[in-house]
N, C-alpha and C positions, 0 to 999 in steps of 0.2 A: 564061664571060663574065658580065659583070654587068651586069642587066638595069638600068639610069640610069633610065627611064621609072618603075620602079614604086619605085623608090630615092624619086625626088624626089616619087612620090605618099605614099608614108608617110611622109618625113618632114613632107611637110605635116601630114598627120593628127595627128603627134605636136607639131608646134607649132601649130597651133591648138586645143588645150587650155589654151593661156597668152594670156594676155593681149596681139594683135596689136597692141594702140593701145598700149599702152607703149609710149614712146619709144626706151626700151633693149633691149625684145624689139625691135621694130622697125627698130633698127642693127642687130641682131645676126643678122637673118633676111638683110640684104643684105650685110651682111657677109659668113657664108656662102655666098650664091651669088657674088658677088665671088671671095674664094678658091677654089671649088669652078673658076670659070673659069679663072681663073689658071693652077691646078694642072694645067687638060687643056692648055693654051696651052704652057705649060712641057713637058711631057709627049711633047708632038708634035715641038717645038721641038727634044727632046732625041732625034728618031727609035726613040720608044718603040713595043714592040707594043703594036698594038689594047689586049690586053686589059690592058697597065699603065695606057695611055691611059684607060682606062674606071677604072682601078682609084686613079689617078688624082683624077678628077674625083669619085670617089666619098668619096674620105680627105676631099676639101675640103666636100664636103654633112657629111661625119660629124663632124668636128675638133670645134667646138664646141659637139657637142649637150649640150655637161653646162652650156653658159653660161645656157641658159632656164629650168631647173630651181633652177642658183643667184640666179637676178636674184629667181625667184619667192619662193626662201626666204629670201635674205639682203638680198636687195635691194641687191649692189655685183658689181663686177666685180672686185673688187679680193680672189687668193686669198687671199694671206695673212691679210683678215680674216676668209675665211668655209671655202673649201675649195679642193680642189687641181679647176679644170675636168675637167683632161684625166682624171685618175680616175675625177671624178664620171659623165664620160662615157661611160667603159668599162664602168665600173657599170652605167648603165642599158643600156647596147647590149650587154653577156655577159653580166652577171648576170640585169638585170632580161627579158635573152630579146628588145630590140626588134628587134635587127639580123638575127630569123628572118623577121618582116617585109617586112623591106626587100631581103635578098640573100639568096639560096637558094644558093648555095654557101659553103659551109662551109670551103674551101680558103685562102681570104682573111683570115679572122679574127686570124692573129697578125699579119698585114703592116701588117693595121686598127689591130689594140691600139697595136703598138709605134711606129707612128704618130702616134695621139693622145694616146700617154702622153706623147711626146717631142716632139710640137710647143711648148709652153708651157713645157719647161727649158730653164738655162744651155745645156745643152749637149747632143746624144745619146750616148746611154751607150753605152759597149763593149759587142761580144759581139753587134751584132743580123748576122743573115742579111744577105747583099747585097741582097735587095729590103726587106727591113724597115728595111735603113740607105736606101738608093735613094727609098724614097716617105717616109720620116722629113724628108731633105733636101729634097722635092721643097713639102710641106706648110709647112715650117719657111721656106720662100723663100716662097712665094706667102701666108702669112700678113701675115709682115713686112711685104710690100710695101700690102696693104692696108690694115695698122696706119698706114703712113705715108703712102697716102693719104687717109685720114680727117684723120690728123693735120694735114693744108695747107690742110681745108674752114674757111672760115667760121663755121659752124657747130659744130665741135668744138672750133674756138679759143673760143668765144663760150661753150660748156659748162664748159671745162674752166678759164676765168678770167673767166668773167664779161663777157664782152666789150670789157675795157680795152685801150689798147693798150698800155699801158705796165703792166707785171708786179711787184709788189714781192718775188712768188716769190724764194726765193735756190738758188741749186745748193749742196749742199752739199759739205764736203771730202771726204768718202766717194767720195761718184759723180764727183763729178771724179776724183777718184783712181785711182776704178777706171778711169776712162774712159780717161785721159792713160796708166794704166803697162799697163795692162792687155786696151786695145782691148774691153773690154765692161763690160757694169756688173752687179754683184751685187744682187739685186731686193730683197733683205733692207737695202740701205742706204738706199734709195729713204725720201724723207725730207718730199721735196715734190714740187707739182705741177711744177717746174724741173726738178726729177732727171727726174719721166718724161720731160719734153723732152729730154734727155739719153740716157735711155734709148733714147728712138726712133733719137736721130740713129746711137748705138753699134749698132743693129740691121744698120747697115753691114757693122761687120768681120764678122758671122756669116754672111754668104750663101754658100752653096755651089755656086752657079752664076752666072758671068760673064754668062749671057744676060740674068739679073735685073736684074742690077746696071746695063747697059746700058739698060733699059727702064726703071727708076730714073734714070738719068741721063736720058735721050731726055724722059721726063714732067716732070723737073724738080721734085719732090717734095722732096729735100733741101734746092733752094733756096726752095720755096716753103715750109716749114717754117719755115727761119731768115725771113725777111720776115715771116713772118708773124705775129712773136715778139720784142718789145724789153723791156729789162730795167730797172727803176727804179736796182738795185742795180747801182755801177759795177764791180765785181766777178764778180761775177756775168754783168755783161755781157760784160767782158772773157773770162770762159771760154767764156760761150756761143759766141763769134765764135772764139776759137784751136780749140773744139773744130771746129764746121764746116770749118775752115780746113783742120783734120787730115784730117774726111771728104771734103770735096770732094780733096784730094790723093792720098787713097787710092783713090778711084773714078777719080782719072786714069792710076794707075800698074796697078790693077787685080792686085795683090797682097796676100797672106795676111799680119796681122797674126802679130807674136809669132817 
């Protein structure tokens, strides 16, 4: 079993070496506990053993630990411009030795890796063990869902455009594209601040569990999203609204894209 107590004592110690008053270490520390919840919520939800349950809550304390080490050196969250997280994360927690730390069992380590390598791609790669796909999915759902509600705050609208209401952002024909044929978007076409709006909303097709999706729906986060967000460009407006249009439909029929 793994001991949570001394889990979440080290990782304190490991991020308070960074700067807490950042604002973006600052999201990023509640952010993690956010999904660290999630995950065990999920976990129980899905009538897991104790110790997935634990193992669980532990993927979602560790998922981002490579995000505070990148803010510190590159200063963006953004990989493509500086590094890949979820490596950077592995990095410091197998190579760099932190995760002897934090869990003393030893047994856990690939479930951990192949979790955090695969929370932040397109998609999980073939070939993992049933529990390293099982908590892959379980990370990859409870992420999402607090990507998307940060995305509906106030506050991150007001970050991430300045606090206008009206956006002259445009979506491009890329991410639309992907969006409309494809039920996801390619992060390498991501072009503007629109596209990630886009992006979030595509975060839909990829859930792997219906109870998520339900609690998404229940929170109201996809609508609070689209309100939250109008578009100068009428073009652009137009897709933003047929895209939602498409996710709210699919969250009613509660079926697999593609």
């Amino acid at each position: 079993m793994i001991d949570i107590n001394r889990l979440k004592k080290e990782l304190n110690n490991y991020i308070n070496e960074f700067d807490v008053n950042d604002p973006q270490i600052a999201m990023k520390i509640k952010h993690t506990y956010r999904v660290s919840s999630l995950s065990k919520q999920l976990a129980s939800h899905l009538r897991l053993s104790d110790e997935d349950v634990d193992l669980a809550e532990a993927i979602g304390l560790l998922h981002d630990i490579g995000r505070f080490e990148q803010i510190r050196t590159y200063h963006t969250f953004i990989d493509k411009d500086s590094i890949d997280h979820g490596k950077l994360g592995n990095y410091i927690l197998f190579e760099k030795g932190l995760i002897n730390k934090m869990i003393e069992d030893r047994s856990y380590d690939n479930i951990i890796k192949e979790a955090i390598i695969n929370h932040n791609k397109p998609f999980i790669k073939n070939g993992l063990s049933e529990k390293e796909e099982l908590h892959s999915k379980i990370i990859r759902d409870s992420d999402k869902t607090d990507i998307l509600y940060l995305s509906t705050l106030k506050e991150s609208f007001s970050t991430m455009f300045g606090g206008k209401e009206f956006i002259d952002e445009k979506i491009s024909d890329e991410v639309y594209n992907d969006f409309v044929n494809n039920c996801s978007v390619d992060y390498r076409h991501i072009a503007s601040k629109a596209d990630v709006v886009l992006c979030h909303l595509a975060y839909i097709f990829d859930y792997n569990f219906k109870e998520m999706v339900d609690f998404i729906d229940k929170m109201g986060y996809v609508d609070d999203l689209y309100n939250n967000i109008r578009f100068n460009d009428q073009k652009t407006e137009n897709r933003f609204t047929s895209s939602y249009d498409l996710v709210k439909i699919y969250m009613k029929n509660k079926k697999r894209c593609g």
